[in-house]
Structures are given as structure tokens and as C-alpha cells.
MILUMVO-511090 format. One line per 8 residues: for each residue x, y, z of N, C-alpha, C, O. Coordinates in steps of 0.05 Angstrom, whole numbers, padded with zeros to 5 digits, m for minus. Layout:
! residues N
X,Y,Z,X,Y,Z,X,Y,Z,X,Y,Z ~ ...
//
This chain:
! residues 109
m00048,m00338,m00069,m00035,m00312,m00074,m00027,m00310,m00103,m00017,m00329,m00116 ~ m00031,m00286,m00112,m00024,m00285,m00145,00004,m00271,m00139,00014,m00257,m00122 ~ 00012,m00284,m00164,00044,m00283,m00171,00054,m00253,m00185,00039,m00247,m00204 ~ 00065,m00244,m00183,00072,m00213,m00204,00093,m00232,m00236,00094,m00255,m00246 ~ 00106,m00202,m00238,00127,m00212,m00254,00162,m00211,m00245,00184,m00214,m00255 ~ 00149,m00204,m00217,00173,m00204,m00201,00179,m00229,m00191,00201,m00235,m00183 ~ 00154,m00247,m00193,00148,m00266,m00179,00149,m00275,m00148,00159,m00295,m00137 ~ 00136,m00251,m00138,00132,m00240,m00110,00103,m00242,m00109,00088,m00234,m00127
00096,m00255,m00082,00069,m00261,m00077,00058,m00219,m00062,00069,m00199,m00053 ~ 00032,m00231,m00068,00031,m00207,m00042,00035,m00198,m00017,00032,m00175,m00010 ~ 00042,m00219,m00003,00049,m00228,00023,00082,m00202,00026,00089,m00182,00040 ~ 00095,m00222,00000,00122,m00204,00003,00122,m00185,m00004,00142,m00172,00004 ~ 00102,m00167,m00023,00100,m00148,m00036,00085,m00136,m00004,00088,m00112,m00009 ~ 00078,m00135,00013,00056,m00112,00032,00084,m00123,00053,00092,m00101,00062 ~ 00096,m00138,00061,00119,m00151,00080,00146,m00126,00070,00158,m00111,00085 ~ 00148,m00127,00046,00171,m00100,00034,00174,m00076,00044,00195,m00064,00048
00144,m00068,00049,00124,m00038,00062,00127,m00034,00090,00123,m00013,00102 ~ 00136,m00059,00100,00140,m00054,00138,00164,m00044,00149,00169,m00041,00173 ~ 00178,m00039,00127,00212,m00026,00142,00209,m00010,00124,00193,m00011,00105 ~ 00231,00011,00131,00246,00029,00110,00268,00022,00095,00286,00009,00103 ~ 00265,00034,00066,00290,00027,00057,00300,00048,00043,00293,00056,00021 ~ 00321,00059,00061,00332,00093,00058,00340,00086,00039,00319,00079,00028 ~ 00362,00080,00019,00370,00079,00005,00353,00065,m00024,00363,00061,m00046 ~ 00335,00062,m00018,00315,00068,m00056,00309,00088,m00058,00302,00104,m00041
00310,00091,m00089,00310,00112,m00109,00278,00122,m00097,00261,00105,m00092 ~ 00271,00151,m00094,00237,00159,m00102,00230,00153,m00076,00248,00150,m00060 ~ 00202,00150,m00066,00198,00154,m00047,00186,00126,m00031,00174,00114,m00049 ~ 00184,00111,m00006,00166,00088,m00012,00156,00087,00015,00169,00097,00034 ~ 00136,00078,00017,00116,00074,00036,00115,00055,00054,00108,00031,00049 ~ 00122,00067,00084,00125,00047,00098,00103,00042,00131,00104,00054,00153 ~ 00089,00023,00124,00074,00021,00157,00089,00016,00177,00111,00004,00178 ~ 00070,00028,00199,00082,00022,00218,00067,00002,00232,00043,00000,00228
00078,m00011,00246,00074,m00027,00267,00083,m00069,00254,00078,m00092,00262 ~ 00089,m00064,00245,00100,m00098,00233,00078,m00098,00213,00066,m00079,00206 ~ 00075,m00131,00204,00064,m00143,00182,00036,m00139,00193,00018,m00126,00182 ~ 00037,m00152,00218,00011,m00164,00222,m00013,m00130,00223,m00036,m00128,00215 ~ m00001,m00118,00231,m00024,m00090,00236,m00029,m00078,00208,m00050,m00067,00203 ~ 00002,m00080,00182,00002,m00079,00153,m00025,m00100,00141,m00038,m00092,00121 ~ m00029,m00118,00151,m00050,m00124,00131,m00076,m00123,00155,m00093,m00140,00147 ~ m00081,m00115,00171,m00098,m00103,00187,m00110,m00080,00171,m00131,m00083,00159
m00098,m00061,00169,m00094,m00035,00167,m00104,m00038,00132,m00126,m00027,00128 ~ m00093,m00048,00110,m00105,m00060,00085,m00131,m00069,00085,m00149,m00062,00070 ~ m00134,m00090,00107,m00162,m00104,00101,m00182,m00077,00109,m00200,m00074,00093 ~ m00181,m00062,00128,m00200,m00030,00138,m00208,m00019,00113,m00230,m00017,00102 ~ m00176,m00009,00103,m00172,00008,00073,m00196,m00002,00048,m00209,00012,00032 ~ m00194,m00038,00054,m00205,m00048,00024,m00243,m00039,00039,m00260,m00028,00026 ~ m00248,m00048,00069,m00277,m00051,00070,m00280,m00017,00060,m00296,m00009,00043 ~ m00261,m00001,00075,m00281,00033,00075,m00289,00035,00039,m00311,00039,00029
m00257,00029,00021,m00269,00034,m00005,m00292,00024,m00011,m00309,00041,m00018 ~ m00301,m00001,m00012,m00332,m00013,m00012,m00349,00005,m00006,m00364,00019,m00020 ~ m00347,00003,00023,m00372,00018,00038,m00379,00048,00030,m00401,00059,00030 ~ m00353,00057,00023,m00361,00084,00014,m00367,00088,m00026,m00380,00107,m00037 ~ m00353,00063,m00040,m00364,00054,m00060,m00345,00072,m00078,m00353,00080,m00100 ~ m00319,00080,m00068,m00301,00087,m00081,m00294,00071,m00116,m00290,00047,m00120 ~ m00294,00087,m00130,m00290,00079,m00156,m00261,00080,m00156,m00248,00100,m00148 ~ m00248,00053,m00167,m00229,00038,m00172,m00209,00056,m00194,m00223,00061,m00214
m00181,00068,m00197,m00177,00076,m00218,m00164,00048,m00240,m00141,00040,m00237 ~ m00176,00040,m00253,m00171,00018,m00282,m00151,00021,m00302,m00156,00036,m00320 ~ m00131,00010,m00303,m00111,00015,m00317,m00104,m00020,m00328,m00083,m00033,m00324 ~ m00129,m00030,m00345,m00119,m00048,m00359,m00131,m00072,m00335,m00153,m00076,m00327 ~ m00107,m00085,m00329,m00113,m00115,m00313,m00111,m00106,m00293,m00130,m00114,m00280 ~ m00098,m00093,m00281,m00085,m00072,m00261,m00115,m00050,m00256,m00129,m00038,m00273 ~ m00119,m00052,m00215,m00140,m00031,m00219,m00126,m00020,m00187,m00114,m00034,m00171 ~ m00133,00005,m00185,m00126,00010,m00157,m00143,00033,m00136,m00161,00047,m00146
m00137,00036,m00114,m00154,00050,m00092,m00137,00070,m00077,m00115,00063,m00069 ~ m00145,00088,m00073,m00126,00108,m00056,m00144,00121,m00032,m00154,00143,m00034 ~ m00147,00105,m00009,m00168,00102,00007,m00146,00126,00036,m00123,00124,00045 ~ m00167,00142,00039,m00159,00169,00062,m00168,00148,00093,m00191,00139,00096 ~ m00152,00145,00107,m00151,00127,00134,m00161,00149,00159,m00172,00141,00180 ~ m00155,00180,00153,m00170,00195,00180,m00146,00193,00199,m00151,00207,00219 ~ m00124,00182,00200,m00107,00174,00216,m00079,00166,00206,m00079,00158,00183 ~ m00051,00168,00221,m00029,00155,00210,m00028,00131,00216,m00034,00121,00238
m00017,00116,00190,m00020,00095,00177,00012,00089,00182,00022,00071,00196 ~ 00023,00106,00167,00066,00100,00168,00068,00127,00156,00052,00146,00157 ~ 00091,00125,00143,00109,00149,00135,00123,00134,00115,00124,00110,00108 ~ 00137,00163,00105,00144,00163,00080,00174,00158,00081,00184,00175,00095 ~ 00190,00143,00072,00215,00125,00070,00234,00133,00044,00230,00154,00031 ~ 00249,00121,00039,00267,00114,00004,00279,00138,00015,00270,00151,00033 ~ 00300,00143,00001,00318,00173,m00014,00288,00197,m00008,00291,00213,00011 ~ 00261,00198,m00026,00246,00220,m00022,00245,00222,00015,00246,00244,00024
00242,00200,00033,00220,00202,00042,00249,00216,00065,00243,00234,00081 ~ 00275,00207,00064,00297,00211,00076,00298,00240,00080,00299,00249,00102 ~ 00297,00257,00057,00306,00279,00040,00286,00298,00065,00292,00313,00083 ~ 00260,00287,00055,00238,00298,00075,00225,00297,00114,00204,00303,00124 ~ 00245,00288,00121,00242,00275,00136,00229,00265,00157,00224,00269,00180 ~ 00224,00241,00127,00201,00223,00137,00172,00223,00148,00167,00215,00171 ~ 00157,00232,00132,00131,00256,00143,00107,00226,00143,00107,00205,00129 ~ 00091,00235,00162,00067,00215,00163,00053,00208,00141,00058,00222,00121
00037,00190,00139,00025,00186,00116,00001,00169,00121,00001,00146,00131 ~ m00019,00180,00115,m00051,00175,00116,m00070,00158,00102,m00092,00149,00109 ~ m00058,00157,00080,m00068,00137,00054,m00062,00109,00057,m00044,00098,00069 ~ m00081,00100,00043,m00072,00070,00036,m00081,00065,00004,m00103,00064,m00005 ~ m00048,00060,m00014,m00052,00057,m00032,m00052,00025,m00040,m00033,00011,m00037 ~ m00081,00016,m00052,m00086,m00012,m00060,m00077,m00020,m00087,m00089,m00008,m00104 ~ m00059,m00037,m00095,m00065,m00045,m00132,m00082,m00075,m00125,m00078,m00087,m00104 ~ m00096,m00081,m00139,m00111,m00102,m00140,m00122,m00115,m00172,m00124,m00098,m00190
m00128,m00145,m00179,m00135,m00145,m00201,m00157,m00138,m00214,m00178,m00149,m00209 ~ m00155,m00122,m00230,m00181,m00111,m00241,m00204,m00134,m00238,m00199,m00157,m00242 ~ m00234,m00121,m00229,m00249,m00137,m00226,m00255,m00161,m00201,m00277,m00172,m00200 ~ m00233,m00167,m00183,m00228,m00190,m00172,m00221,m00172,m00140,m00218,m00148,m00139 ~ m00218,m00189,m00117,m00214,m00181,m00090,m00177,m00185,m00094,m00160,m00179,m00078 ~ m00173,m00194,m00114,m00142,m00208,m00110,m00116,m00187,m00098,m00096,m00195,m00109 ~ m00113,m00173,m00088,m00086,m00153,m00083,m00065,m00167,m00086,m00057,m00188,m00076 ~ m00054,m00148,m00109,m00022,m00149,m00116,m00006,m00134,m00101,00018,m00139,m00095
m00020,m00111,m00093,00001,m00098,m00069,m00006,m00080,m00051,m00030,m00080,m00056 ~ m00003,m00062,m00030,m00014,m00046,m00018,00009,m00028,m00004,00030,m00039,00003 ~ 00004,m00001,00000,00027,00012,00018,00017,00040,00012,00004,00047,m00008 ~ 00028,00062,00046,00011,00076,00048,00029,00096,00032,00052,00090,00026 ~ 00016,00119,00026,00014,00141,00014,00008,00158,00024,00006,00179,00013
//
């Protein structure tokens, strides 16, 4: 598992994404169903981008995927997602290392 500069594996970084946490600033993305259906639900996200040959947006070392699931994934959490309350969410947003299978993080959108 690659390390951030948080020095949080990915494990803890997609593990962060499985609860809510009303009280962060902005909005954050939370699955439902525990960890284990969280990286279920990622590994789908990473094959469809492939298969459908989704182009990666590249931002340096940093590349990411904003893959449409057809289906709810989780809902939306933090202070935004509170405010709103708490609306489904369909996406699955990937960061990964440019070039590489490696994910630094994932959570839906």
C-alpha cells in the first residue's frame, strides 16, 4: 500500500469513507454498507473505467476517475452533505498514481 503525506495507507484512506462525519467542513463521501462492500464497490468502479476506456483526469503524479455506477453507491455526509440532507450518490471518485493500478483513495461522489 502506498503511503500519502498524511501517512495513511489506502486502506485507511477508503476505511474514512464508510461512516459519516457530520461535523467536517465541505462535503464528504460516504458508502454504504461497511469496508468490505467499499472496496467491492471500487474494485467494479476501477474494471467499468477500463472497460469503457475512460480517460484518466492527470494532474501531475496524481491521476483520477469519476466512474457513473447506474446505482446508489452512499450519500453525501460532512457539514455539506448534513445541510442537504444527505442525498444519494452514484459516483465513484478514484485518485490513483498516475500511470500505475496503485489507489491513493476512493469515495463516492
Amino acid at each position: 500500500a502506498v503511503n500519502d503525506v498524511e501517512g495513511w495507507n489506502r486502506v485507511e484512506h477508503v476505511r474514512r469513507h464508510t461512516r459519516d462525519m457530520p461535523g467536517r467542513d465541505g462535503p464528504h463521501g460516504v458508502f454504504e454498507g461497511g469496508k468490505d462492500v467499499a472496496f467491492a464497490v471500487i474494485d467494479e468502479a476501477w474494471e467499468i473505467a477500463e472497460k469503457m476506456k475512460l480517460r484518466p483526469k492527470v494532474e501531475g503524479d496524481r491521476s483520477s476517475y469519476l466512474v457513473r455506477m447506474k446505482r446508489r453507491v452512499g450519500y453525501l455526509g460532512g457539514k455539506t452533505g448534513k445541510e442537504r440532507r444527505n442525498p444519494a450518490l452514484d459516483r465513484v471518485f478514484i485518485v490513483f498514481e498516475t500511470d500505475t493500478k496503485n489507489i491513493v483513495t476512493a469515495f463516492p461522489r
